[in-house]
PyMOL Python script that loads the backbone (N, CA, C, O; Angstrom):
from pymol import cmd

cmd.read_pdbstr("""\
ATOM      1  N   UNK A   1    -129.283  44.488 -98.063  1.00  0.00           N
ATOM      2  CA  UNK A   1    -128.600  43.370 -97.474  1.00  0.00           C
ATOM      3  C   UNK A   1    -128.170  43.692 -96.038  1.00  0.00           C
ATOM      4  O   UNK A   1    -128.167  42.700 -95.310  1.00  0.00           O
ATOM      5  N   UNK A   2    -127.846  44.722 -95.520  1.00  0.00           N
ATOM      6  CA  UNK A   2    -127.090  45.471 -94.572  1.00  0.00           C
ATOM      7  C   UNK A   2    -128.636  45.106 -93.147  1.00  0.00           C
ATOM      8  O   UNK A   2    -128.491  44.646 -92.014  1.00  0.00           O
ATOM      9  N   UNK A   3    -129.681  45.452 -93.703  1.00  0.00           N
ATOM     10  CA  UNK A   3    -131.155  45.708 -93.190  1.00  0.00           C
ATOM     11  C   UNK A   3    -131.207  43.929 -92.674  1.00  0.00           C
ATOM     12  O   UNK A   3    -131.649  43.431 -91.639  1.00  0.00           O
ATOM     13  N   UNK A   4    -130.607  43.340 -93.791  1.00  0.00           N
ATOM     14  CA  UNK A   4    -130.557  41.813 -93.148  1.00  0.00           C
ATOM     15  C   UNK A   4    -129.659  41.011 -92.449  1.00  0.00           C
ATOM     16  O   UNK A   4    -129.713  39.824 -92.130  1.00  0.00           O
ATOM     17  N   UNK A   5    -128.703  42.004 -92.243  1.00  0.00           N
ATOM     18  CA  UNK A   5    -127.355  41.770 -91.381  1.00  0.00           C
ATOM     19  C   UNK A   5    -126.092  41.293 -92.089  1.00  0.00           C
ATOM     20  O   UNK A   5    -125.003  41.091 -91.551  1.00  0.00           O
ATOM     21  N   UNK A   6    -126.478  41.106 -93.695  1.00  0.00           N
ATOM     22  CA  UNK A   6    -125.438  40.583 -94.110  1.00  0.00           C
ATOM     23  C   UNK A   6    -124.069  41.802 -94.937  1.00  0.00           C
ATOM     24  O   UNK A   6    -124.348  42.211 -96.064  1.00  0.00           O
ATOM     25  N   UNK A   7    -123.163  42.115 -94.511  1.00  0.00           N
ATOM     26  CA  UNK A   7    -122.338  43.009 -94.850  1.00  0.00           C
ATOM     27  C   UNK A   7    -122.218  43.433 -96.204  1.00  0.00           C
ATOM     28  O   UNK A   7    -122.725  42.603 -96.958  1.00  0.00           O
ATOM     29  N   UNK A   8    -121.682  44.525 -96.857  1.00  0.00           N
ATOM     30  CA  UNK A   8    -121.996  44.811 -98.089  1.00  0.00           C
ATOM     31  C   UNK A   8    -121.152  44.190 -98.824  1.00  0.00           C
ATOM     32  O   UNK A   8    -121.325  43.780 -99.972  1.00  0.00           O
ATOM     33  N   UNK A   9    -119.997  44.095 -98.005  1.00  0.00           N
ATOM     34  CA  UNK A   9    -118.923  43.679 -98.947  1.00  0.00           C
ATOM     35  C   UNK A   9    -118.828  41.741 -99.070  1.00  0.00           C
ATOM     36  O   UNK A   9    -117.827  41.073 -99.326  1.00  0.00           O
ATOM     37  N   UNK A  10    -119.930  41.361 -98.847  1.00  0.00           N
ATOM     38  CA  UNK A  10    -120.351  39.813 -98.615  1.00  0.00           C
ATOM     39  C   UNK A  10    -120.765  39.703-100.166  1.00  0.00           C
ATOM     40  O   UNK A  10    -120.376  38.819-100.929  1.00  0.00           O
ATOM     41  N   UNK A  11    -121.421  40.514-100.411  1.00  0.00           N
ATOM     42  CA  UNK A  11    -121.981  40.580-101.626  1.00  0.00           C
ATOM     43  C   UNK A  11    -120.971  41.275-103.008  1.00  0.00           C
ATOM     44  O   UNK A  11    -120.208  42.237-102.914  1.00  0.00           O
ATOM     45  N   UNK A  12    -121.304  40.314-104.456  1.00  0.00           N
ATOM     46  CA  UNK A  12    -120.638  41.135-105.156  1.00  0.00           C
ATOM     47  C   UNK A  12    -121.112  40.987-106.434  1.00  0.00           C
ATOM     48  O   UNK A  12    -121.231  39.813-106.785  1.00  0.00           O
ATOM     49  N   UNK A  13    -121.402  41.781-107.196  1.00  0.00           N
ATOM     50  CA  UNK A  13    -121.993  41.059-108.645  1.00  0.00           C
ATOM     51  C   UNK A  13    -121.087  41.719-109.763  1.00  0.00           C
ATOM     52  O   UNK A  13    -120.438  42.720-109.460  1.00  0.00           O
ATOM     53  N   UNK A  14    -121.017  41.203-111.031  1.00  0.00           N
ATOM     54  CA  UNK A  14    -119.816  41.210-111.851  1.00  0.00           C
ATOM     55  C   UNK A  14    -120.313  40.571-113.284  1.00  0.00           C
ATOM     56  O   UNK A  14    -120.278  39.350-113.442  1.00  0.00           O
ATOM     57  N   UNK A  15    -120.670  41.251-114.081  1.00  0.00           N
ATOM     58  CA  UNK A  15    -120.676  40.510-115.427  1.00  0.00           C
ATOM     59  C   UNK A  15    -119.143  39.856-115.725  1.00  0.00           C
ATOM     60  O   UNK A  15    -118.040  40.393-115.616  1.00  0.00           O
ATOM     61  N   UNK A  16    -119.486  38.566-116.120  1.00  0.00           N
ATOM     62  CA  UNK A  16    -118.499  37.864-117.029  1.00  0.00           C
ATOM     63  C   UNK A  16    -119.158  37.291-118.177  1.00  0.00           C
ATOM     64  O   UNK A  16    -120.148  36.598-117.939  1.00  0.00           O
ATOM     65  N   UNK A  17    -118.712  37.486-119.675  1.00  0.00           N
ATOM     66  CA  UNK A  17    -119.267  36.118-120.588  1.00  0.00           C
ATOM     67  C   UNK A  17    -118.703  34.832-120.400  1.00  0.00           C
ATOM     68  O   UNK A  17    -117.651  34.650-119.788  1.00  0.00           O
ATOM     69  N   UNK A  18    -119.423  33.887-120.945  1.00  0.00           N
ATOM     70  CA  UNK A  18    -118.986  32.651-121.225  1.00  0.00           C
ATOM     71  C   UNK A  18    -117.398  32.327-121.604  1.00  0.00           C
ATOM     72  O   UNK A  18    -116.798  31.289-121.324  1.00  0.00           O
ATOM     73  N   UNK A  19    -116.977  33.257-122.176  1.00  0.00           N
ATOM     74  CA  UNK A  19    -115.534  33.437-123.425  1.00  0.00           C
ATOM     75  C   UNK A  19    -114.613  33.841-122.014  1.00  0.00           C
ATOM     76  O   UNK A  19    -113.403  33.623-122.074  1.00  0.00           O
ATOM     77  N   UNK A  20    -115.023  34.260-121.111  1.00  0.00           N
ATOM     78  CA  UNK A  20    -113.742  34.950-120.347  1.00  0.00           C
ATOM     79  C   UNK A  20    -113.502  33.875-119.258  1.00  0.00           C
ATOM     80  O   UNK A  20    -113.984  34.138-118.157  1.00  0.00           O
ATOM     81  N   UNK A  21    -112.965  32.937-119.365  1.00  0.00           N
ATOM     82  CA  UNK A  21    -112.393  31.833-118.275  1.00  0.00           C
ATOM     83  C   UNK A  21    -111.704  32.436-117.031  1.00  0.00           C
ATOM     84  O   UNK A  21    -111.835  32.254-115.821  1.00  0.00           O
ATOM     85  N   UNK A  22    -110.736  33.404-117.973  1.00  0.00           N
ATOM     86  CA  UNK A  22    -109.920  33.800-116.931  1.00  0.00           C
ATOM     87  C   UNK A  22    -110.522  35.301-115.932  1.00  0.00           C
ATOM     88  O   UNK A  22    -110.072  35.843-114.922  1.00  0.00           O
ATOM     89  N   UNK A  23    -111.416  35.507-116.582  1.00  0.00           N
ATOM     90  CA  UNK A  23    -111.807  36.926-115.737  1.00  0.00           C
ATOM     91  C   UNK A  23    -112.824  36.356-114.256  1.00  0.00           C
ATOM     92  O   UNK A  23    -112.877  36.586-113.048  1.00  0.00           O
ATOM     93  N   UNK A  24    -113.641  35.349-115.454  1.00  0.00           N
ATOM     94  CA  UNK A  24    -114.515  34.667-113.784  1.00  0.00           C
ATOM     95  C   UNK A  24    -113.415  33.887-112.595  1.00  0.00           C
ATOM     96  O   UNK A  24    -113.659  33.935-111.389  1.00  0.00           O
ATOM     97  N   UNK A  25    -112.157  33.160-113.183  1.00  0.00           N
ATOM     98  CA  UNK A  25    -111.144  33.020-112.241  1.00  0.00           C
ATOM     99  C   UNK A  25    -111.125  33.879-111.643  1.00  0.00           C
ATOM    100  O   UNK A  25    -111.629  33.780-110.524  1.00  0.00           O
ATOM    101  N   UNK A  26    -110.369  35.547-112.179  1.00  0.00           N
ATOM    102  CA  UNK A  26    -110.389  36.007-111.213  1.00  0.00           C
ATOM    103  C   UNK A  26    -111.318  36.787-110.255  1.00  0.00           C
ATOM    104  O   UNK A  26    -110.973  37.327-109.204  1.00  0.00           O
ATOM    105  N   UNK A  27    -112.228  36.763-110.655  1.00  0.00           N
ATOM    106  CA  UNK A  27    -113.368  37.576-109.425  1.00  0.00           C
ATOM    107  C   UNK A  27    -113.740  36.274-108.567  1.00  0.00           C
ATOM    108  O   UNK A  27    -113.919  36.359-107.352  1.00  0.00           O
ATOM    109  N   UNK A  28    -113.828  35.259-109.152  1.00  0.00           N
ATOM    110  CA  UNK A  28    -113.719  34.615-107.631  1.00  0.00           C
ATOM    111  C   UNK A  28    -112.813  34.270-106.843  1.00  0.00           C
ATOM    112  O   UNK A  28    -112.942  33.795-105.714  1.00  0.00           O
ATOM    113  N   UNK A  29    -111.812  34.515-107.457  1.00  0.00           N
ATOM    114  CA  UNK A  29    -110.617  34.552-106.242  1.00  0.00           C
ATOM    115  C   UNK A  29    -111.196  35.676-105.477  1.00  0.00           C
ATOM    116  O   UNK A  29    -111.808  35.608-104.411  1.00  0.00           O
ATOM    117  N   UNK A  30    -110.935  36.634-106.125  1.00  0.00           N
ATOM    118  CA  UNK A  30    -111.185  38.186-105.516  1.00  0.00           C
ATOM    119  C   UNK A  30    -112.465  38.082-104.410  1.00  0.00           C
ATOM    120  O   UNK A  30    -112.539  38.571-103.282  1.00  0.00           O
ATOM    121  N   UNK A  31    -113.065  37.579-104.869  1.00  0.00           N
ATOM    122  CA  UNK A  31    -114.562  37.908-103.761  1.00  0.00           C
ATOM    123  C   UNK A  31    -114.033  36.717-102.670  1.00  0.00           C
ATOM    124  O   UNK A  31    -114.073  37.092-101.499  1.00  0.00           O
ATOM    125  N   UNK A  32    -113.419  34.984-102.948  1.00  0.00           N
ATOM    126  CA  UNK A  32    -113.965  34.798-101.636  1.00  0.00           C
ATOM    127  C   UNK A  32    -112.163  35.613-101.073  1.00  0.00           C
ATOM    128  O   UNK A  32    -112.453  35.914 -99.915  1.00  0.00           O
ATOM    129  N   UNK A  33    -111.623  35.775-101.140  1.00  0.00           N
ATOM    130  CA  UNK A  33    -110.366  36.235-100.485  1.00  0.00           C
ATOM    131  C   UNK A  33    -110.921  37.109 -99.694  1.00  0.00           C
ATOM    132  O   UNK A  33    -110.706  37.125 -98.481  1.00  0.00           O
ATOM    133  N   UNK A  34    -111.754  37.991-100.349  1.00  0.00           N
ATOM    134  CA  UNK A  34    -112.772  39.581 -99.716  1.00  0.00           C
ATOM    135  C   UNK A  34    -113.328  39.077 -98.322  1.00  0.00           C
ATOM    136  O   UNK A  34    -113.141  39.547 -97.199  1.00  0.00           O
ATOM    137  N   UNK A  35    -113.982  38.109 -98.680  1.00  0.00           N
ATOM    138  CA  UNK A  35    -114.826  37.008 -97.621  1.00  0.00           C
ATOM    139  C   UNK A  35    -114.389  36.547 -96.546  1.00  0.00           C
ATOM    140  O   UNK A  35    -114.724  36.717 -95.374  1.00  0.00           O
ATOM    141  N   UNK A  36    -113.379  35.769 -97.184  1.00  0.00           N
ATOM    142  CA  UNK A  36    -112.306  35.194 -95.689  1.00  0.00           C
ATOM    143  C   UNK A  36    -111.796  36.212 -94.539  1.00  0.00           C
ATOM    144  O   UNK A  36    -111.701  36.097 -93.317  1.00  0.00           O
ATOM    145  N   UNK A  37    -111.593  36.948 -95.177  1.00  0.00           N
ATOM    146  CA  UNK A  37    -110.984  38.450 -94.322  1.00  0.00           C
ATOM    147  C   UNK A  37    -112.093  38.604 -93.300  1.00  0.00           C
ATOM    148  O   UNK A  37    -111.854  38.517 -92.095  1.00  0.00           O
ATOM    149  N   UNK A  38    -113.132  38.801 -93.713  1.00  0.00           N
ATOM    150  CA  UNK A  38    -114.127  39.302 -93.006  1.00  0.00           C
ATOM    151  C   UNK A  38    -114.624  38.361 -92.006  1.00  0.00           C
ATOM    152  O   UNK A  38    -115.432  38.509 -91.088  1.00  0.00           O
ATOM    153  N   UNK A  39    -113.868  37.245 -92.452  1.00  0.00           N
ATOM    154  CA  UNK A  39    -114.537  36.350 -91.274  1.00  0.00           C
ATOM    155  C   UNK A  39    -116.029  35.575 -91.259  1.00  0.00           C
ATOM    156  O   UNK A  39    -116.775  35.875 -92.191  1.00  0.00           O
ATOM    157  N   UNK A  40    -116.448  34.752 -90.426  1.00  0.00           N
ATOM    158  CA  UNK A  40    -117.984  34.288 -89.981  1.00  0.00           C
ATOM    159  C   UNK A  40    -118.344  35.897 -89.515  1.00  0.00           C
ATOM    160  O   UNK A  40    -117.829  36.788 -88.839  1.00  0.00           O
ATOM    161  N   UNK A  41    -119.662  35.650 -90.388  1.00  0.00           N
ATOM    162  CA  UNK A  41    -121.118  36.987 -90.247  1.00  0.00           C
ATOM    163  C   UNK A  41    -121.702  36.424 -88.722  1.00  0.00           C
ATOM    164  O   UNK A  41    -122.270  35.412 -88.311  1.00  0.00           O
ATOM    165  N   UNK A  42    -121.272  37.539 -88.228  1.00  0.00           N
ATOM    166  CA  UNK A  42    -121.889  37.180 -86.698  1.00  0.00           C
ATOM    167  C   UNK A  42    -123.475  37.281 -86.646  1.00  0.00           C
ATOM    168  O   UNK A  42    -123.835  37.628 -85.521  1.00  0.00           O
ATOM    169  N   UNK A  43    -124.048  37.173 -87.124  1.00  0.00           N
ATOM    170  CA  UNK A  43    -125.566  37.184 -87.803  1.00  0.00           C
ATOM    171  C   UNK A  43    -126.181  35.697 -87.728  1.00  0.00           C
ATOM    172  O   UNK A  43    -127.344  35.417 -87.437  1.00  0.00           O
ATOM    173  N   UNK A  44    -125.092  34.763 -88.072  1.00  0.00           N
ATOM    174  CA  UNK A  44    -125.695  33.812 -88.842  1.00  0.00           C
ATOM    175  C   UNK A  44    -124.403  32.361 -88.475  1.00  0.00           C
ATOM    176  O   UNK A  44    -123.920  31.532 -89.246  1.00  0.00           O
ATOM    177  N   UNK A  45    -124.209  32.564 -87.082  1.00  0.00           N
ATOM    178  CA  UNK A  45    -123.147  32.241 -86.736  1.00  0.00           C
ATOM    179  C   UNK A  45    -124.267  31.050 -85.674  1.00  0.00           C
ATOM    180  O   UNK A  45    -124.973  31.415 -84.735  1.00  0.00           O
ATOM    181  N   UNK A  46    -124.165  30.064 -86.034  1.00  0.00           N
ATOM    182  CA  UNK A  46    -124.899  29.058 -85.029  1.00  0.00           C
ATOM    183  C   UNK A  46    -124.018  29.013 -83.713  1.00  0.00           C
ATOM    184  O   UNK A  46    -122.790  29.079 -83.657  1.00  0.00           O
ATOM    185  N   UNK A  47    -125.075  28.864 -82.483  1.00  0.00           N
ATOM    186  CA  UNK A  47    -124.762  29.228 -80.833  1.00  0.00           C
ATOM    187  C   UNK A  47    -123.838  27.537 -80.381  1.00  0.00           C
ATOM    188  O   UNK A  47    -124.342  26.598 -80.999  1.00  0.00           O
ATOM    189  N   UNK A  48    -123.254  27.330 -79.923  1.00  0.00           N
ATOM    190  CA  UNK A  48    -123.103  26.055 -79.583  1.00  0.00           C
ATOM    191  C   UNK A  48    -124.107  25.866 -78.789  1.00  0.00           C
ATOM    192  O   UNK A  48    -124.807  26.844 -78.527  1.00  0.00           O
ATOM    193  N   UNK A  49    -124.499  24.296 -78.085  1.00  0.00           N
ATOM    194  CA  UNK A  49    -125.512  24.123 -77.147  1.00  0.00           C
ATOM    195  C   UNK A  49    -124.942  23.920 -75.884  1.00  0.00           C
ATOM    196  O   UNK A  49    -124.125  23.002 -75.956  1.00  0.00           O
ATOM    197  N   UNK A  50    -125.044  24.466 -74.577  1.00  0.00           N
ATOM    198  CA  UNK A  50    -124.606  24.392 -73.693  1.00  0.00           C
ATOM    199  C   UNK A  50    -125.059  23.360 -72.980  1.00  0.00           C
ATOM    200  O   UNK A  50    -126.270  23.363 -72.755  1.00  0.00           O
ATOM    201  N   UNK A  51    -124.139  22.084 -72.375  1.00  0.00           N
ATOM    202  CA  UNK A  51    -124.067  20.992 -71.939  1.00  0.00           C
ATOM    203  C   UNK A  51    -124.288  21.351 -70.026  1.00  0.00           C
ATOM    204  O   UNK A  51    -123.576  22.167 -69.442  1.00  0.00           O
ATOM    205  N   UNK A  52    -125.146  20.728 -69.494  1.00  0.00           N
ATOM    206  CA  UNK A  52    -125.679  20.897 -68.317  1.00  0.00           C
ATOM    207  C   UNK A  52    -124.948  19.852 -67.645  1.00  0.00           C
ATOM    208  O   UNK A  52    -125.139  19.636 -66.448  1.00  0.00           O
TER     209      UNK A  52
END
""", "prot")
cmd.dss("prot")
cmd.show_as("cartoon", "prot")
cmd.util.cbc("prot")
cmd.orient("prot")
């Protein structure tokens, strides 16, 4: 992922079953909170268009 510019910690994988409501709650809190921190991936960050 890194090779494609996208940070490691962008990424996250996590078994949950079906039965655990509350565990997939919390890893997605957890990941995008992880996310926000980090900000827009300057990778993949569209340019504005400069007005002449």
């Amino acid at each position: 992922m890194e090779y494609m510019g996208i940070e490691r910690d962008r990424l996250h994988m996590s078994w949950v079953s079906s039965a655990e409501a509350t565990k997939f709650i919390d890893v997605v809190t957890q990941v995008t909170e992880a996310v926000r921190a980090l900000g827009p991936n300057k990778h993949f960050v569209k340019q504005q268009a400069k007005v002449a």
